[in-house]
N, C-alpha and C positions, 0 to 999 in steps of 0.2 A: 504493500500500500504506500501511497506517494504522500508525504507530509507538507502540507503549506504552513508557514507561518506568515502573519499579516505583524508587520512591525510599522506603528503608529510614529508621526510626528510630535514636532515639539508642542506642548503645552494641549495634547489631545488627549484619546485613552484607546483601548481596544474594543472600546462600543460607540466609535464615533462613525459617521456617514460613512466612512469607507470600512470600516471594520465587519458594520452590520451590512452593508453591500454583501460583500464577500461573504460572510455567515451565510445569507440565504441562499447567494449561489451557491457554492459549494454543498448545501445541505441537497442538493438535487445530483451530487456528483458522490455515490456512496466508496469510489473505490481511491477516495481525500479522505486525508486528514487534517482537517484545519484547526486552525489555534489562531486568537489574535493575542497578541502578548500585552499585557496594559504593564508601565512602565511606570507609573505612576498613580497607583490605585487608592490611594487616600494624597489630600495636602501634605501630610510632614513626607510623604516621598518624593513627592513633586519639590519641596525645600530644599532636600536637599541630593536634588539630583544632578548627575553627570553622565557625561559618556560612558566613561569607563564604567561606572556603576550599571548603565543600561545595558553594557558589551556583557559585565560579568551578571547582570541577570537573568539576561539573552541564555549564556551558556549555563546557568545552573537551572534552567526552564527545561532546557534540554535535556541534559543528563537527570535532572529527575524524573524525567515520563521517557528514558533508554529509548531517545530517539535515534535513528540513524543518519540516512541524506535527506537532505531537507531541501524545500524550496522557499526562497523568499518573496513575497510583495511587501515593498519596503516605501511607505512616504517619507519625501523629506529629512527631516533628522533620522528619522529609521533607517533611511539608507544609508547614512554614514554608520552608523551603529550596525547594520547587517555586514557592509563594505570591510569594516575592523573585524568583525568578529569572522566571516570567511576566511581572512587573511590570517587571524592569529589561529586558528583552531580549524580549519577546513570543512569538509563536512557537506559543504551545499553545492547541492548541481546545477539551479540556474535561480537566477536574481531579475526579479521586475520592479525596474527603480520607477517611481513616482516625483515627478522635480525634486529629485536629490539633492541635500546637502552632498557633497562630492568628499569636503572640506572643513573644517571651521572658519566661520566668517563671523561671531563675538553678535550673533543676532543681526547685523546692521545698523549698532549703537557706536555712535560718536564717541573720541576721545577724552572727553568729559563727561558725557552717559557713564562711559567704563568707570573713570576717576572716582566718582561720584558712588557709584555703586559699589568699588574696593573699599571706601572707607567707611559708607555705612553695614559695611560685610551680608545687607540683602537688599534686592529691593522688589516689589509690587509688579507681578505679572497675572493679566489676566489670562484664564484657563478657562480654555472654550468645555471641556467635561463638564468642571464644578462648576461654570459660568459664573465666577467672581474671581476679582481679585485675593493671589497667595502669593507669601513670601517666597522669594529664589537665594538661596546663597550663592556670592559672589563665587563659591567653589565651583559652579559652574561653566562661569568664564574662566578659569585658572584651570583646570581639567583639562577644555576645549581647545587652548593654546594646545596642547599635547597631539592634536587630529590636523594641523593646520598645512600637513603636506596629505594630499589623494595617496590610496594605496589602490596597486592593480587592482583588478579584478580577481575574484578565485575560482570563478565560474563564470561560464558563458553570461552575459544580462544583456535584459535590453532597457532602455531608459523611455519611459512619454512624458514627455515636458511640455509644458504650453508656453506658447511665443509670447504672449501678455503676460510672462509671471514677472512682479515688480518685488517678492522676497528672496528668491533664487535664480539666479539670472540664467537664462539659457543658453547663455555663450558659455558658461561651465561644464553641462553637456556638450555640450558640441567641442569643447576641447578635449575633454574625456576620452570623447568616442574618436577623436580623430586619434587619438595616444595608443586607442589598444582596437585596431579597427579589427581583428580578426575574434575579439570577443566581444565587444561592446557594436552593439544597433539603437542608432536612436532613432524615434521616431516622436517628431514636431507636430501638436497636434494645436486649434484654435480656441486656446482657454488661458486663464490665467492657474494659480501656485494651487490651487486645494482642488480643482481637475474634478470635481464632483459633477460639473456637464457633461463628464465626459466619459462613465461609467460603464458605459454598455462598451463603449467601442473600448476601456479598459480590458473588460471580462472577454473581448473576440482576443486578445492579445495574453490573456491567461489561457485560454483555452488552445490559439496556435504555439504559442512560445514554452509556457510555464511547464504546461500536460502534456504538449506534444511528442 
């Protein structure tokens, strides 16, 4: 049996519009194993979360339910989080990035944002799950310095990015895919960063890419 894990972005959860997307298709595909990972399943996790905390709960997700090769669909920060953990631990056969963070890019907060947020050691993000405002430790951005060089790929992916995304730029795909052209397929689609118009023609691309 083939395992999908859906790896959520930042400040989301594993029951958000793509997560529960995916749930219901898949529940029509009995010979999947899906899993959405929540990363952040109360506020004090969401405080104080990191990469590396997500990579290592990624992989203790895993080895507690003796999974084998996995497949990812990965949004956004997920896909930097699936992107590391292929790369340190292997395991996965193909990857479906959703406008990937590639990278760390410190959110797209200004040199004084950052300043600003080091000394008060947290500061107020709203979280589309809990839908209010919670605390973020600065450990977050100090973690994320650590991801700020791309790691190959560890399996074949293909990347859908939308041309109007204004939080991850798609020229980061698109250098991506030109670095590792023999693993990496992007495919440019007419949406902006959370790609939820764009679901159906997601699921034609899990079914030829992912399952194929």
């Amino acid at each position: 049996m083939k395992t999908v894990l859906y790896l959520h972005g930042f400040a989301s959860s594993g029951y958000g519009t793509k997560a529960e997307y995916f749930r219901g298709r898949f529940g029509d595909v009995p010979e999947v194993e899906f899993g959405a990972l929540d990363f952040n399943p109360t506020p004090a996790d969401f405080e104080y979360l990191t990469v590396t905390g997500m990579v290592n709960r990624l992989r203790q997700y895993v080895l507690d339910r003796e999974m084998g090769s996995l497949c990812f669909i990965a949004s956004s920060l997920g896909a930097l989080v699936g992107l590391n953990y292929g790369h340190r631990f292997g395991g996965v056969d193909r990857m479906l990035l959703l406008a990937p963070a590639l990278s760390w890019s410190s959110l797209g907060l200004a040199e004084e944002d950052l300043r600003r947020w080091e000394e008060a050691g947290v500061a107020p993000v709203f979280h589309h799950a809990f839908e209010e405002e919670v605390p973020l430790r600065y450990d977050f951005q100090a973690d994320g310095l650590r991801y700020r060089q791309t790691v190959p790929p560890s399996a074949p992916a293909m990347i859908v990015h939308g041309v109007d995304d204004d939080v991850v730029p798609i020229g980061n795909s698109r250098d991506y895919a030109a670095a590792f052209p023999d693993r990496v397929r992007l495919v440019e689609v007419d949406s902006g960063h959370r790609l939820n118009d764009r679901l159906g023609v997601i699921w034609e691309y899990v079914v030829s890419f992912l399952l194929g």
